[in-house]
C-alpha positions as CSV (number, residue, x, y, z in Angstrom):
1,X,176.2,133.3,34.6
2,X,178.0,135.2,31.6
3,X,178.8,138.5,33.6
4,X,179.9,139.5,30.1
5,X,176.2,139.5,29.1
6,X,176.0,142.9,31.8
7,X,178.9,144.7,29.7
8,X,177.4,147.9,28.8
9,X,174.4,147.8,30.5
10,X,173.1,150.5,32.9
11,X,170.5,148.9,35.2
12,X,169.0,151.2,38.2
13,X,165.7,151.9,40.3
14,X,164.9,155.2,42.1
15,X,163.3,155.6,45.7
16,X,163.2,159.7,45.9
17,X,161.4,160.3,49.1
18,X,160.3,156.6,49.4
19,X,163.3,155.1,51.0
20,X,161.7,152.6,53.1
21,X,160.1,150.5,49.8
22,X,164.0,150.0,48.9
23,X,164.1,146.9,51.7
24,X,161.9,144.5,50.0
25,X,163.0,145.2,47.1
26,X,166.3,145.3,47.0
27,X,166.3,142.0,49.3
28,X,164.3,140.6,46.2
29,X,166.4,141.3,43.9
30,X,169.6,139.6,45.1
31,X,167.8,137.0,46.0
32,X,167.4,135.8,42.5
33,X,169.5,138.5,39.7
34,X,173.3,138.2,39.6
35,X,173.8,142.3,38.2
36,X,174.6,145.1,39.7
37,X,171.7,147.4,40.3
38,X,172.2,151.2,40.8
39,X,170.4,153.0,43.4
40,X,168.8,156.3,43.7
41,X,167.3,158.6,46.2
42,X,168.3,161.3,48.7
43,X,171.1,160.3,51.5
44,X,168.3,160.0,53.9
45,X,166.6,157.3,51.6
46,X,169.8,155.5,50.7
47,X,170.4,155.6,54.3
48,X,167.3,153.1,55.0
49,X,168.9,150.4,52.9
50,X,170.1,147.3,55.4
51,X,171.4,145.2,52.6
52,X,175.4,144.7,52.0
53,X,176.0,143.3,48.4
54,X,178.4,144.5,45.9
55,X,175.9,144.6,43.6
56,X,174.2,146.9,45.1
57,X,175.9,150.6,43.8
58,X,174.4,153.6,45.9
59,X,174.6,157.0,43.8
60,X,174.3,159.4,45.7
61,X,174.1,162.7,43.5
62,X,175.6,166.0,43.7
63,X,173.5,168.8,45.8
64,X,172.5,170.7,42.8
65,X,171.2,168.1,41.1
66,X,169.2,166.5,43.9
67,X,167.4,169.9,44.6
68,X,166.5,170.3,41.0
69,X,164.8,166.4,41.2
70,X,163.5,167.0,44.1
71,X,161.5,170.1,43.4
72,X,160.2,168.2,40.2
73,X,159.0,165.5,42.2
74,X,156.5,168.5,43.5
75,X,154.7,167.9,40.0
76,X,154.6,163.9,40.2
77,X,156.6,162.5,37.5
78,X,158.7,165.1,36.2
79,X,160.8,164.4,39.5
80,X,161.8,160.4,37.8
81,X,161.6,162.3,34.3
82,X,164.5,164.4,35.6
83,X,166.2,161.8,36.8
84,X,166.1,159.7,34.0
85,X,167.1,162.7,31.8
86,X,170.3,163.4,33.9
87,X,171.1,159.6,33.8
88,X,170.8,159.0,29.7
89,X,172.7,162.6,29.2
90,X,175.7,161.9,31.7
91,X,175.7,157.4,31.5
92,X,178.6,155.6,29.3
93,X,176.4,152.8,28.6
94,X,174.9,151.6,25.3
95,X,171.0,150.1,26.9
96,X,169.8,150.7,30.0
97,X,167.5,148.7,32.5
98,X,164.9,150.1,34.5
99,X,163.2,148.3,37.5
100,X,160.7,150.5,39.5
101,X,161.3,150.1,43.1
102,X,158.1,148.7,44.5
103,X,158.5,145.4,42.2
104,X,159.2,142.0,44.5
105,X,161.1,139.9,42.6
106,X,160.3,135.7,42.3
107,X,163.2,134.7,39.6
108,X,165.9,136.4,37.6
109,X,164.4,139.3,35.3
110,X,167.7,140.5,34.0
111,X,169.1,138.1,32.4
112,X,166.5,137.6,30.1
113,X,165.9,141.4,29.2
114,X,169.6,141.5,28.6
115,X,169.7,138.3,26.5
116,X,167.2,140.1,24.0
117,X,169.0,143.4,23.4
118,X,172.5,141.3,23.1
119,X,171.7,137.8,21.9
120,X,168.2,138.7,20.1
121,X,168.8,141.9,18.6
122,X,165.9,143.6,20.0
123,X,166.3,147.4,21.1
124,X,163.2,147.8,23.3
125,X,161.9,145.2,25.2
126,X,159.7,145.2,28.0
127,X,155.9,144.3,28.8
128,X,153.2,145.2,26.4
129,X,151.3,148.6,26.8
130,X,148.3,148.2,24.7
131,X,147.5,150.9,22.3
132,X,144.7,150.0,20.3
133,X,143.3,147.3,22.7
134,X,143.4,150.2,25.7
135,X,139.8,150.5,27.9
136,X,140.4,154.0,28.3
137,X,140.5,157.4,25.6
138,X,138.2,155.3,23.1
139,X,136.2,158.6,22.0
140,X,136.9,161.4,19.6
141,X,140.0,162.5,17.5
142,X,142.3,161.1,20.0
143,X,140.7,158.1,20.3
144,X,141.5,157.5,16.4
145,X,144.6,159.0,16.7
146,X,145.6,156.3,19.6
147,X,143.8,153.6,18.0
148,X,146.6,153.6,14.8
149,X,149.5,153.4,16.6
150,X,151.4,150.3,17.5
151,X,151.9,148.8,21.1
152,X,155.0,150.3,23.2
153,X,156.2,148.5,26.3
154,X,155.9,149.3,30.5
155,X,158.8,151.2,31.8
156,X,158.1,149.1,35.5
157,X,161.0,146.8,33.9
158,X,162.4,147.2,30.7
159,X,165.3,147.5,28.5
160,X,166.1,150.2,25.5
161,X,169.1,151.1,23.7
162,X,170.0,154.8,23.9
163,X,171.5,154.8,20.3
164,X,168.0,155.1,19.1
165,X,166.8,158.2,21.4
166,X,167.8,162.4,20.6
167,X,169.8,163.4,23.9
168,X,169.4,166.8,22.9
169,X,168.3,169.3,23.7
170,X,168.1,168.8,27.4
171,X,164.5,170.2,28.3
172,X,163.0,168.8,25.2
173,X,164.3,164.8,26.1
174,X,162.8,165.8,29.4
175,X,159.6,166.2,28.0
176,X,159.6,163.1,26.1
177,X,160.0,160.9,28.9
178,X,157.7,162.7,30.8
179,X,155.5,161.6,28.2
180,X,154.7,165.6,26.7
181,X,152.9,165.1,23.3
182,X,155.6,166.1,20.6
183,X,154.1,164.4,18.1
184,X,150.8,164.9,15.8
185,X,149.7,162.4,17.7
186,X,148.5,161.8,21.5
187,X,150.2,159.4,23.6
188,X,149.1,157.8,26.7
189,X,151.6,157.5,29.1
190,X,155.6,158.4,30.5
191,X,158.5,157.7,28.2
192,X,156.1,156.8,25.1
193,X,157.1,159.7,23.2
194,X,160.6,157.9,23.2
195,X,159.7,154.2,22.5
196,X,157.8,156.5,19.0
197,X,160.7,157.8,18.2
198,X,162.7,154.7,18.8
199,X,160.1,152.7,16.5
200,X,159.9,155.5,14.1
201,X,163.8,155.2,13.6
202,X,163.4,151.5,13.2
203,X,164.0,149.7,16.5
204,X,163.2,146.1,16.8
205,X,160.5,145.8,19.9
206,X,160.1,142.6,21.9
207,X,156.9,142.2,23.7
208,X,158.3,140.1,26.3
209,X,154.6,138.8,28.1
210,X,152.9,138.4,24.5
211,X,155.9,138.1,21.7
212,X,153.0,136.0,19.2
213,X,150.7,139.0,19.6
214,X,151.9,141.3,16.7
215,X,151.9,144.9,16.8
216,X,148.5,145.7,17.9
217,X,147.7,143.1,21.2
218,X,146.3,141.9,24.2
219,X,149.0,142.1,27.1
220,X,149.3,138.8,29.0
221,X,149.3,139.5,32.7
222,X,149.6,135.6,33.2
223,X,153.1,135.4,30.9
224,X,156.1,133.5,32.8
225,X,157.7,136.9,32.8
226,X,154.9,138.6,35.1
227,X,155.2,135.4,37.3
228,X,158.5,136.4,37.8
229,X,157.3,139.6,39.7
230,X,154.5,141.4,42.0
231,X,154.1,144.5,40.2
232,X,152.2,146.6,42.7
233,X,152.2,150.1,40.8
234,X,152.7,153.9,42.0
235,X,153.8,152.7,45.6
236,X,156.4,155.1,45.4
237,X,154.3,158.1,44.5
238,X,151.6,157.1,46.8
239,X,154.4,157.1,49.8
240,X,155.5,160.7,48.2
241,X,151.8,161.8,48.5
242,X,151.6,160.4,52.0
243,X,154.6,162.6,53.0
244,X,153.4,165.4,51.3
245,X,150.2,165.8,50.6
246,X,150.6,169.2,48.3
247,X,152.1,167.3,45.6
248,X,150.5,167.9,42.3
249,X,148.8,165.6,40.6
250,X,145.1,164.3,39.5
251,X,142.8,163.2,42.4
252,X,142.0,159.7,40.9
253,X,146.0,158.9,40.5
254,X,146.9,160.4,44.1
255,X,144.0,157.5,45.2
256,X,145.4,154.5,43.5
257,X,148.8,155.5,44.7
258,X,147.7,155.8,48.1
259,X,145.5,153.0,48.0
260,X,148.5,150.7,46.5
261,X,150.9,152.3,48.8
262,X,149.1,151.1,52.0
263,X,148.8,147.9,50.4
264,X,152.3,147.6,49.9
265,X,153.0,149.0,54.0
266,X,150.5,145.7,55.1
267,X,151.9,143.2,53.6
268,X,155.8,143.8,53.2
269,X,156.5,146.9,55.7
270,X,154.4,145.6,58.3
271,X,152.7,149.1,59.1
272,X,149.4,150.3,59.4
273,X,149.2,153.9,57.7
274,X,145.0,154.3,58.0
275,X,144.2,154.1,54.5
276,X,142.1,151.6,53.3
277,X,144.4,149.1,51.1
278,X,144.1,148.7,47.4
279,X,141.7,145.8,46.6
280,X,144.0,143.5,44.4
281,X,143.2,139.9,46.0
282,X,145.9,138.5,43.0
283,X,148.3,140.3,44.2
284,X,147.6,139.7,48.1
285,X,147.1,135.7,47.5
286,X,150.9,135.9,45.8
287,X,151.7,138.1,49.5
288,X,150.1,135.7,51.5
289,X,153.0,132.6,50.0
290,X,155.4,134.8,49.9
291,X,158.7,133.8,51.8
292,X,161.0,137.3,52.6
293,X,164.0,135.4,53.3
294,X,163.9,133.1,50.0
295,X,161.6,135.4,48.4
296,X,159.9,132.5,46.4
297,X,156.0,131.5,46.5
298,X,155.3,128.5,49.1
């Protein structure tokens, strides 16, 4: 591999009081990417990380900053959106690569995210998050509004290129990847309000699971690129819900989360939390073939 091809490239995950996911995928990840992944969390989640690799960079952050993520991750997302925030305003890097930490890994996802922002030309890329072809917010004025915009992309692993995002001020970039409507338009979900203003100031955007689908199209859940992974979604939240169960958030999220998070304890964490897994037999048949040494399907 070209470790040139990683020049100026910031790739990280975050595990803030959801250490113990970091195993699996972590172990994953080396398995089958070649770039050095930087690591997030408190001391006591880093400290649950058995893996020795160089690629593997723990950051552990200074005590100011911790506090003030961690008392944001008592409102759900605005914990990550701090994060995130602190990471674009204080990073070097020209494009940065996230990978949520409760993905499992089955081939190398980097180098092809970083081939399209270097080689391609592309400035977000990252699986398709439907606008117009969503099940959900069909009705009224913001179901009109939503319906005209184009697709963005999933922030569970994508690129972007920072050149293209407003770093200040502080609070309001905070919003925006919290995914606060500054716009005359809704949105529907974290970090959109920055892949709009990334499209507004003319980014190219790659649709890496449906690239033939245009502006306005059907996601392809059966893509090689989702092959490459099992995407289990909100295991990290659900584990922060489990922990503490005052957290704020909306009851049918906090259900899915805890729902997904159990799932996740059965199947890769070996532990038995009494919750009633998350019924997703696709991604339990991929469990069941799983190998966690090779981490390939058998």
């Amino acid at each position: 591999m070209n470790n040139s091809l990683f020049d100026d490239i910031f790739i990280w995950t975050e595990a803030f009081n959801c250490g113990e996911i970091l195993d699996p995928m972590l172990g994953s990840y080396l398995a089958h990417n070649n770039a050095n992944i930087n690591v997030f969390g408190t001391n006591e989640d880093l400290e649950k990380i058995s893996h020795e690799s160089p690629l593997i960079k723990l950051n552990k952050l200074d005590d100011k900053i911790n506090k003030r993520i961690l008392a944001n991750y008592k409102n759900g997302h605005w914990g990550t959106a701090e994060l995130w925030t602190h990471i674009l305003t204080n990073r070097p890097e020209k494009y940065f690569l996230h990978l949520d930490s409760d993905t499992i890994f089955l081939a190398n996802v980097t180098t092809e995210l970083a081939e399209a922002v270097k080689l391609k030309g592309f400035s977000l890329v990252g699986p398709r998050r439907p606008y117009f072809h969503r099940p959900y917010r069909k009705s009224g004025l913001d179901g009109k509004g939503l319906d005209k915009l184009p697709d963005v992309v999933g922030t569970d692993c994508f690129i972007f290129d920072k050149e293209f995002i407003k770093l200040r001020p502080y609070w309001n970039l905070k919003r925006k990847i919290f995914g606060k409507r500054p716009f005359k338009h809704p949105v529907i979900d974290f970090f959109d309000p920055i892949s709009f203003e990334m499209i507004n100031k003319g980014c190219r955007v790659l649709y890496i699971d449906s690239p033939e689908n245009g502006f306005q199209g059907l996601a392809n859940p059966k893509s090689n690129f989702h092959q490459k992974m099992i995407s289990f979604g909100a295991v990290g939240s659900g584990s922060n819900f489990y922990k503490n169960p005052n957290v704020k958030t909306s009851p049918g999220y906090k259900s899915f989360a805890l729902s997904s998070y159990s799932l996740y304890c059965k199947w890769l964490l070996n532990k038995d939390i009494g919750i009633v897994p998350l019924d997703a037999p696709e991604i339990v048949l991929k469990l069941k073939k799983i190998n966690q040494k090779s981490w390939k399907l058998e």
